[in-house]
C-alpha positions as CSV (number, residue, x, y, z in Angstrom):
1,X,18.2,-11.5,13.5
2,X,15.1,-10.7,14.8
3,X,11.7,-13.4,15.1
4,X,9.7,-13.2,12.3
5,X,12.5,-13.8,9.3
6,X,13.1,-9.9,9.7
7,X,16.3,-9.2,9.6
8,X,17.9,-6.1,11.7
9,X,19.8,-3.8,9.9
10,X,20.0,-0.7,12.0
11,X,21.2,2.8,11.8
12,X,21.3,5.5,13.8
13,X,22.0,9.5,12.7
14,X,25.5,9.4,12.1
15,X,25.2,6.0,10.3
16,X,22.4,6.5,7.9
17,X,24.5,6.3,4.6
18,X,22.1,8.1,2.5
19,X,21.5,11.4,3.4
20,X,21.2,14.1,1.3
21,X,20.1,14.7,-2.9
22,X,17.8,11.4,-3.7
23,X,20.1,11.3,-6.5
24,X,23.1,10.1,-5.1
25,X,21.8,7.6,-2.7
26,X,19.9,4.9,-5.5
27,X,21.3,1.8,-4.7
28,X,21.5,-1.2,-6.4
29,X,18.9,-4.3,-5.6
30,X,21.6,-7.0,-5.2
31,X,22.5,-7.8,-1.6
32,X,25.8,-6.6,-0.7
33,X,28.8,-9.6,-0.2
34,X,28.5,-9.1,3.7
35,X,24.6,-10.5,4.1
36,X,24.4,-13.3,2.2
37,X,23.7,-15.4,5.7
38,X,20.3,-13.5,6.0
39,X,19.4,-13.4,2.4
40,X,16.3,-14.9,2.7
41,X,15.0,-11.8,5.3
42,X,13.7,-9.0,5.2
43,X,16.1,-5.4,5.6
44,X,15.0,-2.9,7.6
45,X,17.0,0.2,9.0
46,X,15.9,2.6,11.7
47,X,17.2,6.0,13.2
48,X,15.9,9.0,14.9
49,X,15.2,9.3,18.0
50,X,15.1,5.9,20.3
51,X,13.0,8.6,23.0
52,X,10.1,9.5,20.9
53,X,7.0,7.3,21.0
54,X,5.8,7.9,17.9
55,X,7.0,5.5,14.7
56,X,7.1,6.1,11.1
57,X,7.0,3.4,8.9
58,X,7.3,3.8,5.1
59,X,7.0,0.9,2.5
60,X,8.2,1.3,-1.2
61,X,6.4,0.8,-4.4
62,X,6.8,-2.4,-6.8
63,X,9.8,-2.8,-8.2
64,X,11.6,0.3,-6.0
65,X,13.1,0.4,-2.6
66,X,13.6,2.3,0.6
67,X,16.1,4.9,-0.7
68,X,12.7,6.1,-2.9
69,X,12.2,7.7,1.3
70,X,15.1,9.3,2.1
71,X,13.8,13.1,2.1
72,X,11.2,11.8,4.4
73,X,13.4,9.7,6.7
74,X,15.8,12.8,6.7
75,X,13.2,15.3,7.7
76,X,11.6,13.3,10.4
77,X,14.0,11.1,12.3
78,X,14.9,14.6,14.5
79,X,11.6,14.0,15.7
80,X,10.4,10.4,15.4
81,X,11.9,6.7,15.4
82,X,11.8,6.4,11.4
83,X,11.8,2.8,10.1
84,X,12.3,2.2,6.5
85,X,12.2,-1.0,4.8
86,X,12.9,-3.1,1.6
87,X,10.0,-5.3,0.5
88,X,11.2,-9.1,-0.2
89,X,12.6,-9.5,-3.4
90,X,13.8,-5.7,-3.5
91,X,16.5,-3.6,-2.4
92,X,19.1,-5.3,-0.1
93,X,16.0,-7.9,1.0
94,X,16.3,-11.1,-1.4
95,X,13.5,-12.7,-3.0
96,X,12.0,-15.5,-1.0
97,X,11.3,-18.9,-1.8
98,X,7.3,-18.3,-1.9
99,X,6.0,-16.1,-4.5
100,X,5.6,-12.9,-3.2
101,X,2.4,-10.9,-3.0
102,X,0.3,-8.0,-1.3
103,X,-0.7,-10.0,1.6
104,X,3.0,-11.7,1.9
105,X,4.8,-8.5,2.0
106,X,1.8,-7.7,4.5
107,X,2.6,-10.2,7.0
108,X,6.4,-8.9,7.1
109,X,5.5,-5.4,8.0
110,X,3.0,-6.7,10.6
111,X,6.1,-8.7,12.1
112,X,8.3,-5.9,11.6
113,X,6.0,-4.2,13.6
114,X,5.9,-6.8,16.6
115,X,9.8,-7.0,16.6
116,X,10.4,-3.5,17.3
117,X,7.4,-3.3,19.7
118,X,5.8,-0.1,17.7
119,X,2.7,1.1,19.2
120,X,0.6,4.1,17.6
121,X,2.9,3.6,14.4
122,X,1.7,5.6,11.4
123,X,2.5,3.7,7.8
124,X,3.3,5.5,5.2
125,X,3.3,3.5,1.7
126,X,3.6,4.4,-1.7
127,X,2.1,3.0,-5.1
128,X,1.8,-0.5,-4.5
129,X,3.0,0.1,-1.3
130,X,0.4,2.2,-0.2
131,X,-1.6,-1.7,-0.7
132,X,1.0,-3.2,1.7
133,X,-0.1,-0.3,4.1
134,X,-3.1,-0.9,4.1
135,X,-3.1,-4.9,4.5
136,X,-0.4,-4.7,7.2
137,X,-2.8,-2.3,8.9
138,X,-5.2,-4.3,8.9
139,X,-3.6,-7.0,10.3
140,X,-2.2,-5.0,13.0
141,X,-4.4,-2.8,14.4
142,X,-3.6,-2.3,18.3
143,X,-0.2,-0.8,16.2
144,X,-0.9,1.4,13.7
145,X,-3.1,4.6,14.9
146,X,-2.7,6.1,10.7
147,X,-2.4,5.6,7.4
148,X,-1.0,8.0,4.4
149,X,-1.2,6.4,0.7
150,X,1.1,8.4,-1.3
151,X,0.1,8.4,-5.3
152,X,-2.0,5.0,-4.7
153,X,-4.1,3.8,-7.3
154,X,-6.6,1.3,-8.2
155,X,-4.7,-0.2,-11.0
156,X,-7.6,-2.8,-11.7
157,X,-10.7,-1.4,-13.5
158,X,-11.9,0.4,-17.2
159,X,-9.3,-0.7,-20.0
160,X,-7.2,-2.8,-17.5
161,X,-7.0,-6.5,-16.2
162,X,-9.4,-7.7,-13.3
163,X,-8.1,-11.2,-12.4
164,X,-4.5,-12.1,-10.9
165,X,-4.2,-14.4,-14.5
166,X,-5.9,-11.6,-16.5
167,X,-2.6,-9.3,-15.0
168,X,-0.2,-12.3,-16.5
169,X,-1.7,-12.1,-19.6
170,X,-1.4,-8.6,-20.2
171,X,2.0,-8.6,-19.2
172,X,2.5,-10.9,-22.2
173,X,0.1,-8.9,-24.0
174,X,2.6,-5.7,-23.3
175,X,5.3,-7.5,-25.2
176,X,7.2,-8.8,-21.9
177,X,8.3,-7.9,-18.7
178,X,10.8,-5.1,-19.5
179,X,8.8,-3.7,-21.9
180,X,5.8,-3.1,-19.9
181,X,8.2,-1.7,-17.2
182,X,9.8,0.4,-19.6
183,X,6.4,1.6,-20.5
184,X,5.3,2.1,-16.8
185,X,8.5,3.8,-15.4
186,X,9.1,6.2,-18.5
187,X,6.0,7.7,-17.1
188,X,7.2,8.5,-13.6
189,X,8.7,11.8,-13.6
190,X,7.7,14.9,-14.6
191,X,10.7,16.7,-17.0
192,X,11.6,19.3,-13.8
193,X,13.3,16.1,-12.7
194,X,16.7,15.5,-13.8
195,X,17.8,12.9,-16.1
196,X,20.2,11.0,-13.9
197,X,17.0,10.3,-11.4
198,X,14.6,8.9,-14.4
199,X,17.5,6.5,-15.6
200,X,18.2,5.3,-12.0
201,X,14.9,4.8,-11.1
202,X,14.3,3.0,-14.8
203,X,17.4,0.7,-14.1
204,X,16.6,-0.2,-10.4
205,X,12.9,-1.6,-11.8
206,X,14.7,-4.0,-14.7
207,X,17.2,-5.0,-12.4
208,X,14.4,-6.8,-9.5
209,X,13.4,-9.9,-10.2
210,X,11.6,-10.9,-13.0
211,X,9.8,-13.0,-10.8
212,X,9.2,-10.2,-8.5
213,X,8.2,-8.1,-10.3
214,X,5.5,-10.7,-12.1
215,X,3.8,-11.9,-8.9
216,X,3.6,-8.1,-7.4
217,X,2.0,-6.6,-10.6
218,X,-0.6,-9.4,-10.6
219,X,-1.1,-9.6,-7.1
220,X,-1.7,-6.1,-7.1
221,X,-4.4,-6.4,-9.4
222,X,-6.1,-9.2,-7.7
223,X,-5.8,-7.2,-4.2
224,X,-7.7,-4.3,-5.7
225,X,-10.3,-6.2,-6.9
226,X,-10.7,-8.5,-4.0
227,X,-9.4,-6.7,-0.9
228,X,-9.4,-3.3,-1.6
229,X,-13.1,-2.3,-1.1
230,X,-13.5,-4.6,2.1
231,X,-10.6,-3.0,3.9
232,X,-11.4,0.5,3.4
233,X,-14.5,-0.4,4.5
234,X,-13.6,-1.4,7.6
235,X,-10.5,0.8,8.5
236,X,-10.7,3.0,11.2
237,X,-7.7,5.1,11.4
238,X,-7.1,8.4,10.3
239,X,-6.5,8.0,6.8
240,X,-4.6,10.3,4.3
241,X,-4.4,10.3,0.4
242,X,-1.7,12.5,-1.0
243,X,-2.3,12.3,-4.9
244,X,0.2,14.0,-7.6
245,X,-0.7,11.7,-10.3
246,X,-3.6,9.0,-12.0
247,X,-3.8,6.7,-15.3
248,X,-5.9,7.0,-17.5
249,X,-8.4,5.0,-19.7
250,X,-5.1,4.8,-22.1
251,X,-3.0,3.6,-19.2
252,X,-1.3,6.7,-19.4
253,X,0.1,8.4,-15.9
254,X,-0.7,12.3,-15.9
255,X,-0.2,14.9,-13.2
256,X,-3.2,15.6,-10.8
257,X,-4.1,19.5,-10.7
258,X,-5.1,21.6,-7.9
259,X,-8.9,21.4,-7.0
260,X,-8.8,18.1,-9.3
261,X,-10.1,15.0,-8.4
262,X,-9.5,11.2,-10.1
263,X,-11.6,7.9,-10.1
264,X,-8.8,6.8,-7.4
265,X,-9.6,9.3,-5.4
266,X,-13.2,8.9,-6.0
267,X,-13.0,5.7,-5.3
268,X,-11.6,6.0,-1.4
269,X,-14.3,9.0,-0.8
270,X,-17.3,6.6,-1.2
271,X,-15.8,4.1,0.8
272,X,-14.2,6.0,3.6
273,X,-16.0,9.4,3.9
274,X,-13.3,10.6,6.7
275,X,-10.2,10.2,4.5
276,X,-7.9,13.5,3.6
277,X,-7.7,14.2,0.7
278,X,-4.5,16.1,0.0
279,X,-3.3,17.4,-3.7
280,X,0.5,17.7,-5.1
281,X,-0.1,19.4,-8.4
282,X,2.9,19.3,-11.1
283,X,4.4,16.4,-9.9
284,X,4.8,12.8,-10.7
285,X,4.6,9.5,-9.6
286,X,7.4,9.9,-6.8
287,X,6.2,13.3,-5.1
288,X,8.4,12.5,-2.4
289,X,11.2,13.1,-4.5
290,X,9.6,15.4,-6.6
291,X,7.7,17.4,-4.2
292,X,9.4,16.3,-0.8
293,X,9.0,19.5,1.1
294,X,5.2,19.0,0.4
295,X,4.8,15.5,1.3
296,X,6.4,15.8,4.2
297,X,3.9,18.9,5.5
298,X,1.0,16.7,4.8
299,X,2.6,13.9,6.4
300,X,3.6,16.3,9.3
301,X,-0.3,17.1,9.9
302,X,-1.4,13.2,10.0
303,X,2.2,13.1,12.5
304,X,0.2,15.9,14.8
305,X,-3.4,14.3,14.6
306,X,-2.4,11.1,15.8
307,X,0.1,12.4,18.5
């Protein structure tokens, strides 16, 4: 176990256990029998190359977990140390004690960062992730030199709640927990993507936490409204926004188009002019799945800039 409550969980190229179709390698959120002693940590596994100087860390979405990187971990650990982690309360990391929140899960990726001693890292994060990105970021700056938010969002804003007990009450308003994640996660995928990955990625989300799940949505919603603006503000690494997808007044998710552009990515423009803007049309909310050869090109370019 490493300082920090992070717990190490490594695996090099011939032990990474999910390789391959996405698919297949969806795991289930419980801890396995064998880590009940570091339940309370977080997981973390890294391969690729120990030699290269260059890190890539990737942070899941709410109510996901690291497997959601496997096309990207695959594709770049020939080339890069690759860390990939699961977020307390998700994945193979148990829920902690504390409610959990942007600026929780935050602190853990900035220790995570200190334990392996990454320098120059690039985060990339995902949905709500691409908030925990951002935060960790900015609380570690002599060790991130980029940042890439994959299919971020401002989720507070027109139609939607503004307050971290507006986002409690609107869960309730939704009809419950499951229902709104029913709602949200029926939305993910475009119909190119088979049916075994939507019900996977629909039964992973109802099996975190209720808890969790609760305290991330709302803390999400709070962070946007109070943190969001200030930290682009005052970021100063290369930035990249790859966008497939964007909710609309109805709160409904639909694919971004070529040459398009959404409030979100609006949004980031006005408040940090030097961002990249880069499009994944006819895709959904997982373009790293969806679109994986894609994503990992634009990531690729960030990967050369900051080299």
């Amino acid at each position: 176990m490493t300082p920090g409550g992070v717990n190490c969980h490594r695996t090099g190229r011939k032990g990474t256990s999910a390789h391959g179709n996405i698919r297949q390698t969806l795991r289930p959120t419980k801890n396995p029998p064998d880590m009940s002693s570091v339940a309370s940590h977080m997981h973390y596994e890294v391969s690729g190359s120990s030699l290269s100087k260059q890190t890539v860390c990737f942070i899941h979405g709410l109510c996901c977990d690291l497997t959601d990187w496997e096309h990207q971990r695959t594709h770049f650990q020939d080339r890069y140390r690759v860390i990939g982690c699961d977020l307390k309360g998700h994945g193979y990391s148990a829920a902690p004690v504390e409610r959990v929140s942007i600026e929780s899960w935050a602190v853990d990726i900035a220790e995570l960062l200190d334990s392996l001693n990454v320098q120059n890292g690039v985060l990339v994060g995902h949905s709500m992730g691409c908030r925990v990105a951002l935060a960790a970021a900015l609380r570690r700056p002599e060790r991130v030199g980029a940042v890439a938010l994959v299919d971020g969002s401002r989720f507070a804003g027109v139609n939607g709640p503004s307050t971290y007990d507006d986002a409690l009450a609107s869960i309730e308003a939704a009809g419950g927990w499951p229902v709104l994640v029913r709602h949200l996660f029926s939305q993910m995928f475009t119909k190119k993507a088979p049916a075994s990955l939507r019900q996977r990625v629909m039964d992973r989300a109802l099996a975190i936490p209720e808890a969790v799940g609760r305290a991330g949505f709302a803390s999400m919603v709070a962070w946007d409204v109070q943190q969001l603006d200030s930290t682009l503000r005052s970021f100063v690494r290369p930035l990249t926004v790859i966008q497939s997808t964007y909710v609309n007044e109805e709160r409904n998710r639909i694919s971004v188009g070529k040459g398009e552009s959404t409030p979100w990515l609006d949004h980031v423009r006005l408040r940090y002019s030097s961002a990249v803007i880069e499009i994944v049309p006819e895709s959904g909310h997982f373009p790293q799945i969806e679109s994986a050869s894609i994503v990992n090109a634009h990531l690729q370019r960030l990967l050369d800039q900051v080299c």
